[in-house]
C-alpha positions in Angstrom: 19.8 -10.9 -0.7 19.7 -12.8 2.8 17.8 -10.8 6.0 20.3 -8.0 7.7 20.2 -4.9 9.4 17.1 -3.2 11.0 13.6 -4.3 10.0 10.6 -2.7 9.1 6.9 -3.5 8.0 4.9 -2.7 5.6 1.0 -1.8 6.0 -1.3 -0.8 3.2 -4.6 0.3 3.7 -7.6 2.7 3.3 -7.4 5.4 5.3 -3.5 5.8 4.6 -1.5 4.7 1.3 0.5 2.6 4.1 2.0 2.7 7.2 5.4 1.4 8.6 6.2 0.0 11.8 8.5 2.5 12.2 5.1 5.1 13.0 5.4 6.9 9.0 2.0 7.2 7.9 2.2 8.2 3.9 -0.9 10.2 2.9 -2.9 8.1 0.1 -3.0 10.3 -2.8 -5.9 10.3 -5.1 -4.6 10.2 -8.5 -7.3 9.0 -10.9 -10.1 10.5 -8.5 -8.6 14.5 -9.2 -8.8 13.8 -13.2 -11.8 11.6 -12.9 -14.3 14.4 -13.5 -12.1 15.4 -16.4 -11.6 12.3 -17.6 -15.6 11.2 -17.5 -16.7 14.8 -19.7 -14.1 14.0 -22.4 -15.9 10.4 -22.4 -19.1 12.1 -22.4 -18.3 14.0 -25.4 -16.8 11.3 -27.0 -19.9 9.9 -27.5 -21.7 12.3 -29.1 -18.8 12.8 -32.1 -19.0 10.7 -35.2 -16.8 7.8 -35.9 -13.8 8.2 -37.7 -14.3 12.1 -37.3 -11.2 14.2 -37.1 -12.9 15.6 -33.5 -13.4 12.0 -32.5 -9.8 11.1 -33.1 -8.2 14.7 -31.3 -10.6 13.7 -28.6 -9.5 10.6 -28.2 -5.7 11.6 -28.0 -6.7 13.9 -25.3 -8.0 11.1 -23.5 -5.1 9.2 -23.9 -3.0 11.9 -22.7 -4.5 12.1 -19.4 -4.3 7.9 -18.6 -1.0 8.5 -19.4 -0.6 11.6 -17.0 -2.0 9.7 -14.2 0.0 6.8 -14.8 3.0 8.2 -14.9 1.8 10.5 -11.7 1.4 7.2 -10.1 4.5 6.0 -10.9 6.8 8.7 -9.9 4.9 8.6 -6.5 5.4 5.0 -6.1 9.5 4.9 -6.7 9.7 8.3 -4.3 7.8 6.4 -1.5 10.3 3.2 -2.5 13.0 4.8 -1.5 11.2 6.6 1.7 10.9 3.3 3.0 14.1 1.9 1.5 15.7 4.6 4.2 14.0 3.5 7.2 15.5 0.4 7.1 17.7 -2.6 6.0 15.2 -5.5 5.2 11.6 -5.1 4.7 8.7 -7.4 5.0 5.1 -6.8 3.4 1.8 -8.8 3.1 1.8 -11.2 0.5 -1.8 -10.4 -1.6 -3.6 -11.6 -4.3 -4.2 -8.2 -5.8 -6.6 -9.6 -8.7 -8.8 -10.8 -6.5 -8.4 -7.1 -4.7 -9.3 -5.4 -7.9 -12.9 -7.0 -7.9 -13.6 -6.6 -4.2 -15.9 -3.3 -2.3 -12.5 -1.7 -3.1 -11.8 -2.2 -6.4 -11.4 1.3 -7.6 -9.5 2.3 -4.4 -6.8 -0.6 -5.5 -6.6 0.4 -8.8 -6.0 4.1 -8.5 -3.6 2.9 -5.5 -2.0 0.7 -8.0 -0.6 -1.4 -4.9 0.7 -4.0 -7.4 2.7 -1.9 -8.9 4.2 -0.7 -6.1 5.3 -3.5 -4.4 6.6 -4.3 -7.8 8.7 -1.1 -7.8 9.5 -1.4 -4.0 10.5 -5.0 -4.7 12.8 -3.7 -7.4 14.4 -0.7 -5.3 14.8 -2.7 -2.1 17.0 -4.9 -4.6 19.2 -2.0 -6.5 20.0 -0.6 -3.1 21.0 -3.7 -1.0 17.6 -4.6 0.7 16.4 -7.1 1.8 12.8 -8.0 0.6 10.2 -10.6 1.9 6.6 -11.5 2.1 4.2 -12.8 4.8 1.2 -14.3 5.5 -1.7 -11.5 5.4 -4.7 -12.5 7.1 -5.3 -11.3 10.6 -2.6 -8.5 10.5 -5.0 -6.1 12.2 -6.3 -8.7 14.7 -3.5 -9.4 17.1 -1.0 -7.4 19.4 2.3 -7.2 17.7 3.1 -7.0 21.8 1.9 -9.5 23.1 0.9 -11.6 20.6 -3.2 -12.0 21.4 -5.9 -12.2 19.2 -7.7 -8.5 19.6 -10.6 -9.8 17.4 -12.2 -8.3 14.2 -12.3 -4.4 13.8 -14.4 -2.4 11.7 -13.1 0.0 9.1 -14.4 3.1 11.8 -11.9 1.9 14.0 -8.5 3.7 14.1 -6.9 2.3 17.2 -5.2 -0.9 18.3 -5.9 -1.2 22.0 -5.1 -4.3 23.3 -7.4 -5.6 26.4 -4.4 -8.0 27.7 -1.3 -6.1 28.0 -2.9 -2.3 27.1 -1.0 -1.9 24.3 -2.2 1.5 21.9 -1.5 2.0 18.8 -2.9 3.4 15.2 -4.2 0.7 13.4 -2.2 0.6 10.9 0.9 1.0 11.9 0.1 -1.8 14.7 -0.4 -3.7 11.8 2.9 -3.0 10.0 4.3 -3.9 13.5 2.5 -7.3 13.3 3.8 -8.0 9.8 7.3 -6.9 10.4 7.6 -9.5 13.6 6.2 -12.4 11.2 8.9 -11.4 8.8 11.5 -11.6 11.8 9.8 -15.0 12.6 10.0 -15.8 9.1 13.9 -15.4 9.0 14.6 -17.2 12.9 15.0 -13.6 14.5 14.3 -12.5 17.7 10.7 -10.3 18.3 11.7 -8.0 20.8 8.6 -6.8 22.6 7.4 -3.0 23.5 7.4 -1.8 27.5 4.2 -1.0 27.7 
């Protein structure tokens, strides 16, 4: 599928599950945190029963139950938002990340419950079935530079919400000035035109 139509990008992140340059910001839900507590007593008690017990193996189904619960919570999630996005817009551009090196980062367990691998696998997929166009760009820096004016803004920490650029004033969430950045590297990517905000 060859670049058409009106483009969006795609920001993951911390504070939000991700953010589009079209302003949505998708609330990051917390699927293995809600049944972690669960989860970590029917570990606990797993312990203490003998193995090969009839309780140890009803215990252990239980526990199987709920991965399966949360995995298929996750899932669900990740098509509905696939096809959020898939409605915005006609070709869509995300960062292209190593997610195994992700998984063993300060965020590790953040990543994992996200399952952002998965879902760009599923978005991947449903951009496909519905006649999108799908592409990836270069990640590093995303949240550094204007996606108005193209100047380096510098490092920000996590604490800081707001793009503000100190050239051409530009303000924006974060995030979303990030999704901004990586959608006009995906129009780069594919010889378009960036048109820039009045600011």
């Amino acid at each position: 599928m060859s670049f058409h139509g009106h483009p969006i990008g795609i920001d993951i992140g911390l504070e939000s599950f991700l953010a589009t340059s079209e302003g949505t910001l998708i609330a990051r839900p917390l699927f293995f945190k809600s049944l972690q507590r669960q989860l970590e007593l029917l570990q606990r008690r797993l312990r203490n029963k003998k193995l090969g017990s009839n309780n140890r193996k009803k215990l252990n189904k239980k526990i199987a139950r709920l991965h399966q619960k949360i995995s298929d919570t996750r899932k669900d999630f990740h098509f509905k938002t696939a096809h959020k996005i898939c409605d915005q817009g006609d070709s869509i551009f995300i960062e292209d990340i190593d997610f195994r090196t992700w998984a063993k980062g300060m965020f590790c367990k953040h990543t994992l419950d996200a399952g952002f691998g998965q879902f760009f696998t599923i978005l991947n997929h449903v951009a496909w079935k519905r006649g999108k166009y799908f592409g990836k760009v270069n990640k590093d820096g995303t949240s550094q530079i204007c996606p108005n004016c193209d100047a380096y803004t510098g490092k920000k920490t996590l604490d800081v919400r707001i793009h503000s650029c100190p050239e051409c004033g530009y303000t924006k969430n974060r995030d979303v000035a990030a999704s901004e950045v990586i959608r006009n590297r995906g129009l780069n990517a594919v010889g378009q035109t960036v048109l820039q905000n009045a600011c």
